[in-house]
C-alpha positions as CSV (number, residue, x, y, z in Angstrom):
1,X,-45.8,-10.5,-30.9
2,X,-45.1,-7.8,-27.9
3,X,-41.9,-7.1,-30.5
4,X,-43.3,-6.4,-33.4
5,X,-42.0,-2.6,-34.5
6,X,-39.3,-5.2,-35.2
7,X,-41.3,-6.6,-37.7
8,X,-43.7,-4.4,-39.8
9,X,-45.3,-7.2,-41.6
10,X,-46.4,-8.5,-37.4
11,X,-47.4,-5.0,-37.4
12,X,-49.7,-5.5,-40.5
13,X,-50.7,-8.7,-39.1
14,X,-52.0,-6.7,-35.7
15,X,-53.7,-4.4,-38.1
16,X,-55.5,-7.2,-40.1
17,X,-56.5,-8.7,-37.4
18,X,-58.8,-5.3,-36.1
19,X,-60.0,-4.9,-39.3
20,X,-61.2,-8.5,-39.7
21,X,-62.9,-8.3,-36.4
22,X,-64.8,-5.0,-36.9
23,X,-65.3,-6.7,-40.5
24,X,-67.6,-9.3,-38.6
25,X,-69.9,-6.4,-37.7
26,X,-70.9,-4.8,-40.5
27,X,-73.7,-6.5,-42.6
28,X,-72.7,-8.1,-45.7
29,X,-74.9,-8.6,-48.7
30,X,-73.9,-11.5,-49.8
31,X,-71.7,-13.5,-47.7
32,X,-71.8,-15.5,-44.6
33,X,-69.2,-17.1,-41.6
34,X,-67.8,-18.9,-43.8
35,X,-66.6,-16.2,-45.8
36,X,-65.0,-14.6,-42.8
37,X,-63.2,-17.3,-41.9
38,X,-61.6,-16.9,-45.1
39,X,-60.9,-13.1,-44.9
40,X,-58.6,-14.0,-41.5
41,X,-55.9,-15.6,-44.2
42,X,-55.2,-12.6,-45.9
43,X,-55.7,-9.9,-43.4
44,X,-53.8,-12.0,-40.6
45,X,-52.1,-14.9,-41.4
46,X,-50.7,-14.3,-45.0
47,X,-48.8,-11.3,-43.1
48,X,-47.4,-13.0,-40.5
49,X,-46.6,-15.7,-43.0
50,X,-44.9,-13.3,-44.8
51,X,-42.8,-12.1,-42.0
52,X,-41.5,-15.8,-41.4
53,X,-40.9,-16.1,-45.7
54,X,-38.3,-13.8,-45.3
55,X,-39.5,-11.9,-48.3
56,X,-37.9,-8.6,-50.0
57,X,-36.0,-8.2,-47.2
58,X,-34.0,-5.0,-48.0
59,X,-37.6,-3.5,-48.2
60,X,-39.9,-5.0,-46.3
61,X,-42.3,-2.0,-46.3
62,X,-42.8,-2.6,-49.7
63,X,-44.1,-5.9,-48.7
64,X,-46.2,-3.9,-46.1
65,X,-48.0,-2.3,-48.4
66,X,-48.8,-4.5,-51.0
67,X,-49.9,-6.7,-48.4
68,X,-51.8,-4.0,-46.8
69,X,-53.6,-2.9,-49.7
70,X,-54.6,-6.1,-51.5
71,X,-56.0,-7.7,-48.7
72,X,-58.3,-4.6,-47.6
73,X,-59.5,-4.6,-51.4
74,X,-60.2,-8.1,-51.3
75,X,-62.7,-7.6,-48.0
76,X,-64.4,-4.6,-49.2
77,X,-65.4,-6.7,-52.3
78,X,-67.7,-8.2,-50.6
79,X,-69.7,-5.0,-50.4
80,X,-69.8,-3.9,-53.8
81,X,-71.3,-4.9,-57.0
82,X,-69.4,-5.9,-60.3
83,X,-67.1,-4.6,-61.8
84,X,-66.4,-2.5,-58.3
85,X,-66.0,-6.0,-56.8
86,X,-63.4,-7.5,-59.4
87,X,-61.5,-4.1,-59.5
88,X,-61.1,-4.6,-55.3
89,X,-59.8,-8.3,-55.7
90,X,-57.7,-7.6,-58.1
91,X,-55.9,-5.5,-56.0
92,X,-55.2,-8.8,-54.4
93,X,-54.1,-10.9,-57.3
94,X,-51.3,-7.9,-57.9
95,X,-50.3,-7.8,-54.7
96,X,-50.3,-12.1,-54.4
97,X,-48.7,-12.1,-58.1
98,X,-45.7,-9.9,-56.7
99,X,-44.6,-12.2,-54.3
100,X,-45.2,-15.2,-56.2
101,X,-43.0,-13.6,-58.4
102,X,-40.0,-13.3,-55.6
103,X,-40.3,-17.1,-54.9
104,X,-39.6,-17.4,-58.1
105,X,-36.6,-15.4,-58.2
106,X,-35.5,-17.4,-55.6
107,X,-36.1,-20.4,-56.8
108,X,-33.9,-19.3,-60.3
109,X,-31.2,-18.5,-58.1
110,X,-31.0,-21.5,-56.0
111,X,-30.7,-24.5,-57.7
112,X,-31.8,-26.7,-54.6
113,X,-33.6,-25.0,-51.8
114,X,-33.5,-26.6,-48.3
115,X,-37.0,-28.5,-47.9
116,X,-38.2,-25.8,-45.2
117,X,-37.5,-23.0,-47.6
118,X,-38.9,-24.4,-50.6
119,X,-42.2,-24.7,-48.6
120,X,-42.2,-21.0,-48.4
121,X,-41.9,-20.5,-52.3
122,X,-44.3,-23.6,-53.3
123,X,-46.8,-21.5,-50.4
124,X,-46.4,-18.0,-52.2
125,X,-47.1,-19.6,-56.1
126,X,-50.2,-21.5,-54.4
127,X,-51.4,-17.7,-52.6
128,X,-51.3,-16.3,-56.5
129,X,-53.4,-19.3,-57.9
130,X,-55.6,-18.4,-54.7
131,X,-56.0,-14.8,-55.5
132,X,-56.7,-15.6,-59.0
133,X,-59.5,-17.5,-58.0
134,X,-61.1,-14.8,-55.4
135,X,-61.1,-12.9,-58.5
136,X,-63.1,-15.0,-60.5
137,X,-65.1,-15.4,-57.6
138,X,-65.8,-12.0,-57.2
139,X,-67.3,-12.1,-61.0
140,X,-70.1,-14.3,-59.4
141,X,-70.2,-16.4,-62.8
142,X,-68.1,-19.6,-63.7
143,X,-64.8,-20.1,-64.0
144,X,-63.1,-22.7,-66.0
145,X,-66.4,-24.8,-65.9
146,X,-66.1,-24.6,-62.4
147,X,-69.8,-23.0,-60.0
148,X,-69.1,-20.1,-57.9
149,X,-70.1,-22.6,-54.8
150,X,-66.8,-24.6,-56.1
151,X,-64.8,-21.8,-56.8
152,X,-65.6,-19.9,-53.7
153,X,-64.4,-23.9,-52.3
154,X,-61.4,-24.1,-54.5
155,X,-60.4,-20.0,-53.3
156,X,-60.2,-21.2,-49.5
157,X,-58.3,-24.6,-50.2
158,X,-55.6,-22.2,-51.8
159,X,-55.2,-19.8,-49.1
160,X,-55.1,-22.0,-46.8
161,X,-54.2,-25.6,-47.6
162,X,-52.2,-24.1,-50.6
163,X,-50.4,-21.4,-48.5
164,X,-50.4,-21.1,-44.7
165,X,-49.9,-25.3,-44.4
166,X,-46.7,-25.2,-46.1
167,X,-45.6,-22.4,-44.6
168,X,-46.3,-23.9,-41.2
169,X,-44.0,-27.2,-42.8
170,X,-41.4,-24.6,-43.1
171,X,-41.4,-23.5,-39.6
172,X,-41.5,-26.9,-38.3
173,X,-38.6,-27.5,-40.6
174,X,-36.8,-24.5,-39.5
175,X,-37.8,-25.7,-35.8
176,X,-36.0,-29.0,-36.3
177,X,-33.0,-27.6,-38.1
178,X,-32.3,-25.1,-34.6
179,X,-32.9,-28.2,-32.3
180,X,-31.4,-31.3,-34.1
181,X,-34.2,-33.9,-33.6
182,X,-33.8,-37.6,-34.2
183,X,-33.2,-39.0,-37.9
184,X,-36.6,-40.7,-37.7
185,X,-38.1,-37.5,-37.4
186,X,-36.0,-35.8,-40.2
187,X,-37.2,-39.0,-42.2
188,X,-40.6,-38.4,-41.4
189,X,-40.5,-34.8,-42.5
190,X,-39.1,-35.4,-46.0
191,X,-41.8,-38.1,-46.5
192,X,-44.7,-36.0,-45.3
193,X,-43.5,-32.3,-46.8
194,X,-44.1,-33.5,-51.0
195,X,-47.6,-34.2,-50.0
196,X,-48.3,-31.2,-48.0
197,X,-46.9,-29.3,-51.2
198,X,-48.6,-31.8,-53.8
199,X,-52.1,-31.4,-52.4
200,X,-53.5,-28.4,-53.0
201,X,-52.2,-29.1,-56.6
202,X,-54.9,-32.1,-56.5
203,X,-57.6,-30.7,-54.7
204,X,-57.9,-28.0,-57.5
205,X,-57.2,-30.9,-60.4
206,X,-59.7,-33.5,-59.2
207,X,-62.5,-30.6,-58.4
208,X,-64.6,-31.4,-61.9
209,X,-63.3,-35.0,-61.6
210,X,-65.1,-38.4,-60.7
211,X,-65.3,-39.2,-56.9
212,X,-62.5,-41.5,-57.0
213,X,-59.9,-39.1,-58.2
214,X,-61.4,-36.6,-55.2
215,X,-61.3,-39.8,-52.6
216,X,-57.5,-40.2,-53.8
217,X,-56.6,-36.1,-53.2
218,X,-58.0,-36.6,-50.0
219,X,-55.9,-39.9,-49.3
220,X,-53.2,-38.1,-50.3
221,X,-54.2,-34.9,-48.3
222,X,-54.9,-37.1,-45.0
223,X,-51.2,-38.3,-45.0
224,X,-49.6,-35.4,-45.6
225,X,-51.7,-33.5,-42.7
226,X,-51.5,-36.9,-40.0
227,X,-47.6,-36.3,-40.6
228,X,-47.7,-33.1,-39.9
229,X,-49.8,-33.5,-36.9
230,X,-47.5,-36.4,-35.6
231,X,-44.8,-33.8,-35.9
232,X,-46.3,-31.2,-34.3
233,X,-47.6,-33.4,-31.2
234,X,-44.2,-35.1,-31.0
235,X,-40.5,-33.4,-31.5
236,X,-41.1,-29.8,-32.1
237,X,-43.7,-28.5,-28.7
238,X,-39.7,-29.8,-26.8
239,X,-37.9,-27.5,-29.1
240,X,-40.5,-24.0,-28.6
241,X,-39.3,-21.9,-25.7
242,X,-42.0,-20.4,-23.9
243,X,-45.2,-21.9,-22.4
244,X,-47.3,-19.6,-24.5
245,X,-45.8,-20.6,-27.8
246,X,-45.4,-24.2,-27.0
247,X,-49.6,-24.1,-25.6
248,X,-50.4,-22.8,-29.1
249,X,-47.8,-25.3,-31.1
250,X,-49.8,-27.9,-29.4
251,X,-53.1,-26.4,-29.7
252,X,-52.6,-26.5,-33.6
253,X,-51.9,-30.1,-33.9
254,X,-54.5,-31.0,-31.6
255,X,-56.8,-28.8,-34.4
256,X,-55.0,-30.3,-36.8
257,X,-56.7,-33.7,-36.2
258,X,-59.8,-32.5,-35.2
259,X,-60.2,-30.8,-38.6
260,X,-59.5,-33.9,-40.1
261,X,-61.9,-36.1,-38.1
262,X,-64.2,-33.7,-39.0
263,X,-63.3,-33.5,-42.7
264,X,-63.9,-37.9,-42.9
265,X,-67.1,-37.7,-41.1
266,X,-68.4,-35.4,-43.4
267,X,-67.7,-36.9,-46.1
268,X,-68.6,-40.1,-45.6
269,X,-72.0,-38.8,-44.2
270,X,-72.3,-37.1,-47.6
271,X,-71.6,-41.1,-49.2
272,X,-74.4,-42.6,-46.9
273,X,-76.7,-39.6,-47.0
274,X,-77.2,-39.6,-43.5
275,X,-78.3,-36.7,-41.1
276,X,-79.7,-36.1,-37.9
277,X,-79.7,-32.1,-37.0
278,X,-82.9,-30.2,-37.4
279,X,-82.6,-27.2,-40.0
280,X,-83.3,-25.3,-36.5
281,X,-80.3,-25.9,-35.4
282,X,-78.8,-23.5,-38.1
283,X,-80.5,-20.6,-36.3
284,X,-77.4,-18.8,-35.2
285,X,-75.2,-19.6,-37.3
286,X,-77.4,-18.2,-40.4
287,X,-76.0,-14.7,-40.3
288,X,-78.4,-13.2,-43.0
289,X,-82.5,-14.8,-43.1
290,X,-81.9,-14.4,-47.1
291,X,-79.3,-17.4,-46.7
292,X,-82.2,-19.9,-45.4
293,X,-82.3,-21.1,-48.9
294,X,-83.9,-24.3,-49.4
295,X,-80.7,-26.6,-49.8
296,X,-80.2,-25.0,-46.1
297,X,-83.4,-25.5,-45.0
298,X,-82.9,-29.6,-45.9
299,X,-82.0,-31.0,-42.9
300,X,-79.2,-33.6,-44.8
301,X,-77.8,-29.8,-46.2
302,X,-78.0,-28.2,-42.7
303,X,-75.7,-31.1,-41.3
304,X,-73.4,-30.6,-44.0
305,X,-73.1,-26.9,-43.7
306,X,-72.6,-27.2,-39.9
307,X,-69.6,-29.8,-40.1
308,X,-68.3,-27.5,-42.9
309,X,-68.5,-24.4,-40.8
310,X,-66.3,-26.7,-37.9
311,X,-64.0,-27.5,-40.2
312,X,-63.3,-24.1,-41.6
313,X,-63.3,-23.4,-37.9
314,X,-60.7,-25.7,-36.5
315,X,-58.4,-25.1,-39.9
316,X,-58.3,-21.8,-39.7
317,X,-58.3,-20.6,-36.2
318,X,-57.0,-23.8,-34.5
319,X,-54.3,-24.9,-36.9
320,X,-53.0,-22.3,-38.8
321,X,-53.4,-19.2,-36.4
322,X,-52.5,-21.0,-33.6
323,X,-49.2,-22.1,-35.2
324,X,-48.4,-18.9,-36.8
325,X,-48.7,-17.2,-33.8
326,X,-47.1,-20.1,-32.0
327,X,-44.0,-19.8,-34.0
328,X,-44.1,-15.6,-33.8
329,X,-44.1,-16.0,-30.3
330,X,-41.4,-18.6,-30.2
331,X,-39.1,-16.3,-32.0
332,X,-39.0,-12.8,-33.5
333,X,-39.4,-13.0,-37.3
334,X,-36.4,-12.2,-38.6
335,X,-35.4,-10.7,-41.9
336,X,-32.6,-13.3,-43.1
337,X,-33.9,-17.0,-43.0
338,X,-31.7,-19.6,-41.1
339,X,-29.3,-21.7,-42.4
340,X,-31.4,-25.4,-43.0
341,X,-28.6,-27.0,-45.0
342,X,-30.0,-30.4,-43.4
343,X,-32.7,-30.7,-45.7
């Protein structure tokens, strides 16, 4: 990232990345940490993302803006009341809906796309579902049946299980392609990319749906993320150059598994209805005294909020901003996608 006036969109990222800080320090009306930890997806990793996707490339400060713009409506939504609040995110949803729209050029003009390049597109369709979920979230009401508790849910799932995870399957695709790793490994990436991609798609499906359809999107979920951790852990740390960039690679698969032990033990504490932490032990995490609402306040509620707030934690930051920034440091960003004929 010391390069990137090569890159505007690592530029952007830079950018994002200030404003999500100072973001943290102004008081919000409404939300709390874990809305925050969704705000760092599109201020800082959907740019640099973006800078990997080799989008728009003739005119990439196009890219810039939109970006820009969108995702600085999208956090000042949070401070407004409707329709201010909808007007803001839908800056978002235009800015998302434009590049969905370039995957899908691509796609129309490719008839197969390598693996690693199709995990960009399926990412940037997924970011537009996202965004058109933040706006129904900003509306504070329900959305196709759905509460604004699981939409808010359903929002973050699409940033960044729907987005940033396949775009990190891309780079690690991209990563094996410049390298040539065993045929194992290839065989193990073609197996676990479709249910990277396919997730999200059932996560969002099986929301409304008995347990057992949301016990099989997790099964499915779990593979797809083990094999990506097995990946990361294994052949690709050997083919980053750079002890910073290789630290982070590795950091992100460690956090990778971490999120996912985290993930099972929740929910099967939620199956048992067991819990052990006192509803003190939400004290500092509670960013506003208005959000000690009773369901908090339960201790069995207080547990579950705290694993869901280490989760959010170890996804976000660990995983996907550690590999993101892993990969940026590994290589400059560079306008023309390599050649991953392999897959």
């Amino acid at each position: 990232m010391t390069e990137s006036k090569q890159h505007p969109l690592v530029t952007m990222a830079n950018l994002g990345l200030l404003v999500w800080v100072l973001v943290r320090f102004v008081p919000w009306p409404e939300a709390d940490i874990l809305d925050w930890i969704f705000l760092s997806c599109p201020l800082v990793f959907v740019p640099l993302g973006l800078a990997h996707g080799g989008l728009d490339l003739n005119r990439p400060r196009r890219v810039q803006l939109a970006q820009g713009i969108g995702s600085l409506g999208l956090a000042l939504s949070y401070y407004v009341e409707t329709p201010w609040s909808a007007i803001l995110a839908g800056s978002w949803l235009i800015a998302s809906s434009m590049f969905a729209l370039h995957a899908v050029e691509r796609l129309a003009l490719h008839n197969r796309r390598p693996l690693p390049e199709l995990c960009f597109d399926v990412g940037l369709l997924y970011l537009a579902v996202g965004a058109l979920f933040a706006l129904a979230g900003s509306l504070k009401t329900s959305f196709l049946g759905l509460s604004p508790k699981t939409i808010k849910t359903i929002t973050a799932h699409l940033h960044f299980a729907g987005f940033a995870t396949p775009f990190v399957a891309g780079l690690i695709g991209r990563c094996l392609v410049e390298r040539p790793a065993p045929p194992a490994t290839h065989s193990l990436y073609r197996k676990v990319v479709p249910l990277v991609l396919l997730t999200p798609a059932l996560l969002v499906a099986t929301a409304m749906m008995p347990p057992l359809a949301k016990t099989l999107a997790a099964i499915t979920a779990s593979a797809g993320l083990l094999g990506m951790a097995l990946l990361i852990l294994g052949p690709v740390p050997s083919r980053v150059q750079g002890w910073g960039a290789r630290t982070l690679v590795g950091i992100s698969g460690a956090s990778l598994l971490s999120s996912m032990a985290i993930a099972c033990v929740g929910a099967y504490e939620a199956h048992l209805g067991f819990h052990s932490l006192e509803p003190s032990a939400l004290g500092s995490s509670v960013s506003d005294p208005q959000m000690l609402t009773p369901e908090v306040l339960d201790p069995a509620g207080a547990r579950a909020l705290l694993l869901s707030k280490l989760h959010a934690c170890t996804a976000a930051w660990g995983f996907v901003g550690s590999a993101l920034v892993g990969f940026t440091l590994k290589s400059e960003p560079a306008f023309k996608p390599p050649d991953t004929k392999l897959y």
